[in-house]
KOLGUMI-21924 format. One record per atom (N, C-alpha, C): residue in one letter; residue number from 1; atom name; x, y, z; chain. Coordinates in pm, whole numbers. Layout:
KOLGUMI-21924
NODE;a;NUM;CA;X;Y;Z;A .
...
end
This chain:
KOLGUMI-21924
NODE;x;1;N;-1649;244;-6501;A .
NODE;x;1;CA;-1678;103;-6485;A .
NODE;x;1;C;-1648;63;-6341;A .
NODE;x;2;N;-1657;-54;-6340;A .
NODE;x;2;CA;-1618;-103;-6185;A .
NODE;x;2;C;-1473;-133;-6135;A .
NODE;x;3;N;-1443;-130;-6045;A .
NODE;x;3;CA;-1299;-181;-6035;A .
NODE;x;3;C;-1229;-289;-6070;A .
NODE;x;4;N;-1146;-340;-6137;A .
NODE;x;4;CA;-1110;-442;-6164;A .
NODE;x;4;C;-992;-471;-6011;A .
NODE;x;5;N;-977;-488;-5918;A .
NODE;x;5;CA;-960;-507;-5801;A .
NODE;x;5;C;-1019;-632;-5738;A .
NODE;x;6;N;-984;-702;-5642;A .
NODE;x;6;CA;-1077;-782;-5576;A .
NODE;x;6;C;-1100;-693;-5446;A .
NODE;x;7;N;-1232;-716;-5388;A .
NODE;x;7;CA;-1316;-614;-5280;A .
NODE;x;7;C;-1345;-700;-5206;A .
NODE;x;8;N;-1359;-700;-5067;A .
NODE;x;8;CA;-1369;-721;-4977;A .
NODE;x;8;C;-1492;-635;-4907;A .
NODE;x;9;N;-1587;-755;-4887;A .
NODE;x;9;CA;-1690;-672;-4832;A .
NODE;x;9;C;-1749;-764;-4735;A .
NODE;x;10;N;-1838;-681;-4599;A .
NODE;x;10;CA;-1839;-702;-4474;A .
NODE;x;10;C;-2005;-793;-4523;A .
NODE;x;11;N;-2036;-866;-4374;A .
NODE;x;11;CA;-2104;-962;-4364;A .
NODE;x;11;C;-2239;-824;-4373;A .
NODE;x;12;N;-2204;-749;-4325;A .
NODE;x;12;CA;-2342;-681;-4306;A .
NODE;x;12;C;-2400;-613;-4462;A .
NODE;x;13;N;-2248;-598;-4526;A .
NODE;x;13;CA;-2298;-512;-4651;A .
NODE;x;13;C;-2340;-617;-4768;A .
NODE;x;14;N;-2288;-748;-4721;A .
NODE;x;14;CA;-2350;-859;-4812;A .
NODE;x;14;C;-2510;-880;-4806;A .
NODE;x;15;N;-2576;-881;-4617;A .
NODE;x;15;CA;-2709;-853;-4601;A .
NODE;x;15;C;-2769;-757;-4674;A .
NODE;x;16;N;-2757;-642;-4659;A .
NODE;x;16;CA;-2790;-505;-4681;A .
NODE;x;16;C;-2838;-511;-4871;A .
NODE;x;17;N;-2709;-569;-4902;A .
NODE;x;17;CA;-2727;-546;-5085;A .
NODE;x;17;C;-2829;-665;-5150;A .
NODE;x;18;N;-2796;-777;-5087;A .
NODE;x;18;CA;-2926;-878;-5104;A .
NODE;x;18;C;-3085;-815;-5096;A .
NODE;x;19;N;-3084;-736;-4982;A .
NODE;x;19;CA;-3205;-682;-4966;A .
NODE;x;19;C;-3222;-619;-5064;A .
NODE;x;20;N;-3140;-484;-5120;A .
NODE;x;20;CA;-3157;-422;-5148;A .
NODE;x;20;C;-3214;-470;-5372;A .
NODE;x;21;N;-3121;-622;-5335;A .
NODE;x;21;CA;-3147;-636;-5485;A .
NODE;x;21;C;-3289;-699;-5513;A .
NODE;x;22;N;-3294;-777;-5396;A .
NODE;x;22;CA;-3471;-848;-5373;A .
NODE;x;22;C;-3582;-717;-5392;A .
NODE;x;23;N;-3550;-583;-5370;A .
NODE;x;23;CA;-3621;-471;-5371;A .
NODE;x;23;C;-3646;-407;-5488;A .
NODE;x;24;N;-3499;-361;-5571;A .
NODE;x;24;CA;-3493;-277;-5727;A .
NODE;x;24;C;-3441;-355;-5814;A .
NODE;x;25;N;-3415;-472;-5805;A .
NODE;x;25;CA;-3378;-624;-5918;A .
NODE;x;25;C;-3208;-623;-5892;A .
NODE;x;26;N;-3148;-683;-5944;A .
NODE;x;26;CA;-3000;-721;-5902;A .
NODE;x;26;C;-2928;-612;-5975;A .
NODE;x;27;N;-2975;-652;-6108;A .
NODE;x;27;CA;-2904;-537;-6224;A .
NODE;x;27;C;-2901;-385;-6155;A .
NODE;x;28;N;-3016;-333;-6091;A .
NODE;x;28;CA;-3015;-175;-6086;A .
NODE;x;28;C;-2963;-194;-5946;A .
NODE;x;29;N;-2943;-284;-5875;A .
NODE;x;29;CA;-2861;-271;-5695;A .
NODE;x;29;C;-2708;-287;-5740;A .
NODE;x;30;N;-2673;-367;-5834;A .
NODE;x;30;CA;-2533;-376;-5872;A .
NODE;x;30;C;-2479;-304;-5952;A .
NODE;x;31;N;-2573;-171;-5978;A .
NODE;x;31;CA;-2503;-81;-6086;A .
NODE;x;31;C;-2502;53;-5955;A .
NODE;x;32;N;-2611;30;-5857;A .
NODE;x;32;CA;-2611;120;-5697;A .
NODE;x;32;C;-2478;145;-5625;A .
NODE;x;33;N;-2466;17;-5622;A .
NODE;x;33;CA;-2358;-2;-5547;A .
NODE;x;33;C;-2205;-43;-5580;A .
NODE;x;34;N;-2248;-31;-5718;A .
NODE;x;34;CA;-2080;-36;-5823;A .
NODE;x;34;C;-2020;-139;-5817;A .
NODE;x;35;N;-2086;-274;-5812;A .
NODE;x;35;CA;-2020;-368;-5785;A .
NODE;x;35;C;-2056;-488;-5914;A .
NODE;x;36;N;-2001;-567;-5955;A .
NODE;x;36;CA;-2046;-636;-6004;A .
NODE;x;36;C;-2195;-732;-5986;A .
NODE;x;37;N;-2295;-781;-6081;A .
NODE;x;37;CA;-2382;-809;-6108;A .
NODE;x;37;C;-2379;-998;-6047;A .
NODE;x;38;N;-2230;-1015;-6155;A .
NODE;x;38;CA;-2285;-1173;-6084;A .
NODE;x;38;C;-2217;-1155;-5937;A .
NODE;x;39;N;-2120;-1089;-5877;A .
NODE;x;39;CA;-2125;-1106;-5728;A .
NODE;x;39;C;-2284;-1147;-5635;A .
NODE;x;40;N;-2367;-1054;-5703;A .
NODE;x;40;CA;-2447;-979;-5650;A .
NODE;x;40;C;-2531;-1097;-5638;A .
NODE;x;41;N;-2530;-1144;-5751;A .
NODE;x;41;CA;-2622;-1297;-5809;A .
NODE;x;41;C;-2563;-1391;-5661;A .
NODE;x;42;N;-2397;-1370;-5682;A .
NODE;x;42;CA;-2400;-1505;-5578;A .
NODE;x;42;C;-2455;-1501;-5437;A .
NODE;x;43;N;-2466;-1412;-5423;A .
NODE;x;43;CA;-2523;-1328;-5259;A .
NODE;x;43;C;-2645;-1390;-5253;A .
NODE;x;44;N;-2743;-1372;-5385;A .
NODE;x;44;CA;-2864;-1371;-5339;A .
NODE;x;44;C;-2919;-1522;-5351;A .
NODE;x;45;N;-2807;-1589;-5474;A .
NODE;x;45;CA;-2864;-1734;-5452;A .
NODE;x;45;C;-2823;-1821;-5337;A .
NODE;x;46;N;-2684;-1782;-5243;A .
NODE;x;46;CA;-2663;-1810;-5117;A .
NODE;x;46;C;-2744;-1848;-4999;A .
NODE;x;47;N;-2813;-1680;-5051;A .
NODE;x;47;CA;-2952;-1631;-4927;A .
NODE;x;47;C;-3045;-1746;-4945;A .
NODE;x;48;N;-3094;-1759;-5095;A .
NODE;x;48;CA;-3208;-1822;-5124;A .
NODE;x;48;C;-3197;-1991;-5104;A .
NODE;x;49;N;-3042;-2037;-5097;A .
NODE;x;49;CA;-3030;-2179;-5062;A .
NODE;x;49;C;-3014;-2178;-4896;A .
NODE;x;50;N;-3045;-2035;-4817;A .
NODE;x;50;CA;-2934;-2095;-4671;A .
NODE;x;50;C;-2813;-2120;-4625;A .
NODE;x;51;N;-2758;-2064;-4703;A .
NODE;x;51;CA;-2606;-2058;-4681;A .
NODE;x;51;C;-2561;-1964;-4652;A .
NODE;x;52;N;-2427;-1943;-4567;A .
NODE;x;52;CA;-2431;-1836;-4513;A .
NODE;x;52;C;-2358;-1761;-4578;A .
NODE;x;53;N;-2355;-1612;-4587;A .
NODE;x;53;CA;-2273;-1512;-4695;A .
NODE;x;53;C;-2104;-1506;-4641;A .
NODE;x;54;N;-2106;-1485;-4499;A .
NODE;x;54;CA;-1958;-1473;-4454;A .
NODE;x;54;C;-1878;-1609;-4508;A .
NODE;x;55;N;-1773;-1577;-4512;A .
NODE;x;55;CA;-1623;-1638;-4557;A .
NODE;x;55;C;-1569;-1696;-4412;A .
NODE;x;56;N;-1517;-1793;-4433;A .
NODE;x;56;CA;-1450;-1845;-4247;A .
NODE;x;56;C;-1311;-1751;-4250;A .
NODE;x;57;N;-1251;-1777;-4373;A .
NODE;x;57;CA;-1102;-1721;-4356;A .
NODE;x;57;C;-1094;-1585;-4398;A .
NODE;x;58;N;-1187;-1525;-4336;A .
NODE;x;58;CA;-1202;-1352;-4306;A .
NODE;x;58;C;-1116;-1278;-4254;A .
NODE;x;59;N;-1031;-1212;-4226;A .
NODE;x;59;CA;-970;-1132;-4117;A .
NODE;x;59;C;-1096;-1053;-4085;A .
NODE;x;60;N;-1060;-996;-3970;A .
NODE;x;60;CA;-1209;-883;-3883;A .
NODE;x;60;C;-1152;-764;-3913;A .
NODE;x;61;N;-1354;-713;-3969;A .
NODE;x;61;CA;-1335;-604;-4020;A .
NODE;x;61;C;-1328;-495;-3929;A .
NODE;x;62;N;-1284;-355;-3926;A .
NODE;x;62;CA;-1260;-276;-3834;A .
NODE;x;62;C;-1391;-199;-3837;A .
NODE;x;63;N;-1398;-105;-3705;A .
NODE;x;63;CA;-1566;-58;-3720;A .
NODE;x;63;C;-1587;36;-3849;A .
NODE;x;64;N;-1470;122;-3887;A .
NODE;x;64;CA;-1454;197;-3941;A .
NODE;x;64;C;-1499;149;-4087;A .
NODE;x;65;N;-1479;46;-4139;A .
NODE;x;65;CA;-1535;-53;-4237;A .
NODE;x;65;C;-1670;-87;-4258;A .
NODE;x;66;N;-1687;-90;-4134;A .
NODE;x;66;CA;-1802;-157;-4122;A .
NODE;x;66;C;-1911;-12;-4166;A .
NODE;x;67;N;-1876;55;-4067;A .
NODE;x;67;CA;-2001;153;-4045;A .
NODE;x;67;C;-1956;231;-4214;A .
NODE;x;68;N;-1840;256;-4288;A .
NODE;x;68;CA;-1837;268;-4439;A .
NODE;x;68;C;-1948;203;-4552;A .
NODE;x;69;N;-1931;42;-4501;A .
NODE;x;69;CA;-2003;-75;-4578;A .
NODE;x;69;C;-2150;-22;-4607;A .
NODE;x;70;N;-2189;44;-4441;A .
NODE;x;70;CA;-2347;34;-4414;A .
NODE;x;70;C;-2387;115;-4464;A .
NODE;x;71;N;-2262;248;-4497;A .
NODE;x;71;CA;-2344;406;-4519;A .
NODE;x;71;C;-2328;414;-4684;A .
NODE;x;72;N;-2249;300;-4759;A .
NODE;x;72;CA;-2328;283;-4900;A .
NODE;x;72;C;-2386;250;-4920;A .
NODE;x;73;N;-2486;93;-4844;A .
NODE;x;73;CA;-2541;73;-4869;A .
NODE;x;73;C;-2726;144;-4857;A .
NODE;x;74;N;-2684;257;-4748;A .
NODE;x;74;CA;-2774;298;-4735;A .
NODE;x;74;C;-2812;453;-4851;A .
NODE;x;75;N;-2697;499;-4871;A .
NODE;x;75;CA;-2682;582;-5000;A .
NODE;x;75;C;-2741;541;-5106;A .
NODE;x;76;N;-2708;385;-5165;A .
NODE;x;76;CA;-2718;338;-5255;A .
NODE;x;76;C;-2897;324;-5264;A .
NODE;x;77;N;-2953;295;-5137;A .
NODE;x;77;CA;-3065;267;-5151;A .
NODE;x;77;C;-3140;372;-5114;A .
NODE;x;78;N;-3104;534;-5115;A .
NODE;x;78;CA;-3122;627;-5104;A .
NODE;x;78;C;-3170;739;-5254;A .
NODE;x;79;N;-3067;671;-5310;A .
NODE;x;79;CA;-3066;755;-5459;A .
NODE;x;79;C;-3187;767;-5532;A .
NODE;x;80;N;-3286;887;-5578;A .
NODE;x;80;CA;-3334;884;-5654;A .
NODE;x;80;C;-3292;866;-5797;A .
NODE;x;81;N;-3445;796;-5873;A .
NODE;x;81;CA;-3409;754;-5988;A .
NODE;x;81;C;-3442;850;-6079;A .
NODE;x;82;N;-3349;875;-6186;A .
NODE;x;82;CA;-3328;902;-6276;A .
NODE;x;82;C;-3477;950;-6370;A .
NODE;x;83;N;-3475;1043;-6396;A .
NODE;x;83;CA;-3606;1092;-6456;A .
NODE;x;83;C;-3620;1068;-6609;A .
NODE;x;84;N;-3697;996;-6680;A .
NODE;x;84;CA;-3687;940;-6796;A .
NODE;x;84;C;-3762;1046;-6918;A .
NODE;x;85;N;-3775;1146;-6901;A .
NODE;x;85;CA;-3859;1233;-6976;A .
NODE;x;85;C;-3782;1270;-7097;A .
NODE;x;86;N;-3813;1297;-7183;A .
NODE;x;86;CA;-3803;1353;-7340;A .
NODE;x;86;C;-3630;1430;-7289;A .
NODE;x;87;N;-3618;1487;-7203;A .
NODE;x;87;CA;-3502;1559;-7250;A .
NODE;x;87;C;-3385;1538;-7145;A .
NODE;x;88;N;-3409;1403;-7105;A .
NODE;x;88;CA;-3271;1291;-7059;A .
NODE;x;88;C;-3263;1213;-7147;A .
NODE;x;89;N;-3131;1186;-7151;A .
NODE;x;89;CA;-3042;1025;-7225;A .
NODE;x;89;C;-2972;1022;-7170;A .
NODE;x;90;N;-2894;887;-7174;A .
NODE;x;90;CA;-2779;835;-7133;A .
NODE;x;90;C;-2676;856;-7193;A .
NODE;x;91;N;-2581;918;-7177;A .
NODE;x;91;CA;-2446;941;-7314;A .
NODE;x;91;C;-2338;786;-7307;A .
NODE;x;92;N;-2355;752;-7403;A .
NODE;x;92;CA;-2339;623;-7372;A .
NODE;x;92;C;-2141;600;-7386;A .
NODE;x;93;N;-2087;688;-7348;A .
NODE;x;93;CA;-1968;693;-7357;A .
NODE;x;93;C;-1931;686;-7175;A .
NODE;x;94;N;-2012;783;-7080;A .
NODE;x;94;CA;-2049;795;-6968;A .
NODE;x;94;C;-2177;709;-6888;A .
NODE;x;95;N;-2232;715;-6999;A .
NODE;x;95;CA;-2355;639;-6892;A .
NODE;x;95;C;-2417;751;-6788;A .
NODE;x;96;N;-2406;856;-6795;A .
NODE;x;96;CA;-2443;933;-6742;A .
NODE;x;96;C;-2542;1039;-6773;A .
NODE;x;97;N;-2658;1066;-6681;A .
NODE;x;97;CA;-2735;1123;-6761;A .
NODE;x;97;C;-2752;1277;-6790;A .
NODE;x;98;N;-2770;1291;-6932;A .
NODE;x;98;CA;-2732;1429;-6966;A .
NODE;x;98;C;-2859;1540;-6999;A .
NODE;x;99;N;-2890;1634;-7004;A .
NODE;x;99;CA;-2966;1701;-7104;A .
NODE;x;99;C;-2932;1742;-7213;A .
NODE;x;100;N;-3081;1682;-7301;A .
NODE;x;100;CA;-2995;1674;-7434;A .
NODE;x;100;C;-3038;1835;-7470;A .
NODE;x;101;N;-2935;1867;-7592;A .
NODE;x;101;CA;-2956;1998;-7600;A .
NODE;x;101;C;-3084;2040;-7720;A .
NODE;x;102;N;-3166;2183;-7714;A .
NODE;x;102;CA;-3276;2153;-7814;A .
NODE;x;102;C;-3237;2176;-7964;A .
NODE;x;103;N;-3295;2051;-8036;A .
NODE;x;103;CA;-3319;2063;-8185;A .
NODE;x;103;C;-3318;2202;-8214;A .
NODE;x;104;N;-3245;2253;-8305;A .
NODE;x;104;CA;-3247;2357;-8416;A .
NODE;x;104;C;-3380;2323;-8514;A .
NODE;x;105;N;-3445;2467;-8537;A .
NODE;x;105;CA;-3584;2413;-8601;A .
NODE;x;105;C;-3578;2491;-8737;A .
NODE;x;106;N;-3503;2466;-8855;A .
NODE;x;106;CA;-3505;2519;-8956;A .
NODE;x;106;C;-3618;2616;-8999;A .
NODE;x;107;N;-3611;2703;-9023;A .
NODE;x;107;CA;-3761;2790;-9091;A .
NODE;x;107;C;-3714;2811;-9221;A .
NODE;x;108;N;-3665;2755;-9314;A .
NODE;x;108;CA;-3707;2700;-9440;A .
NODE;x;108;C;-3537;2842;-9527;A .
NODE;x;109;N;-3482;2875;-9417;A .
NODE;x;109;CA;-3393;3001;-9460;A .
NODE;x;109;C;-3228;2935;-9468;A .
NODE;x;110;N;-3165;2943;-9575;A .
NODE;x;110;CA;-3010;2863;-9554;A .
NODE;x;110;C;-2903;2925;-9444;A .
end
């Protein structure tokens, strides 16, 4: 799941994930980038009223942060998707996708 933590994230990676949710919908950018969904929401209705994403009472982020922020977001929007064919599922304990293993095909013998 996601962190239950509060996160701190840079002005650029707030740009970056907006884009990125205007691109593959919010739901599949906020499950990209492991972050919560309504964060993600507030980002983009921000964008969409003109308001600006940064915080005044920020401390400054270090480059080292920064250039971190950018290289998930660019990961995130890197990832191929998930191949939906007959012999993927999701194990829904993980959420992760598995191959499922093949059916046993009885030939009529106990």
């Amino acid at each position: 799941m996601y962190p239950s933590t509060r996160r701190n994230y840079t002005d650029e990676f707030k740009t970056q994930a907006v884009a990125l949710a205007e691109s593959v919908g919010r739901t599949e950018a906020a499950r990209q980038l492991e972050m919560s969904v309504k964060t993600l929401d507030n980002w983009v209705n921000a964008t969409r009223k003109g308001q600006p994403l940064s915080s005044p009472e920020r401390k400054p982020i270090t480059k080292e942060d920064s250039e971190l922020a950018r290289l998930r977001a660019e990961v995130a929007e890197l990832r191929i998707p998930r191949p939906s064919g007959h012999l993927f599922h999701k194990h829904p304990a993980t959420d992760s996708t598995m191959i499922r293993p093949p059916i046993p095909r009885s030939s009529g013998h106990p």
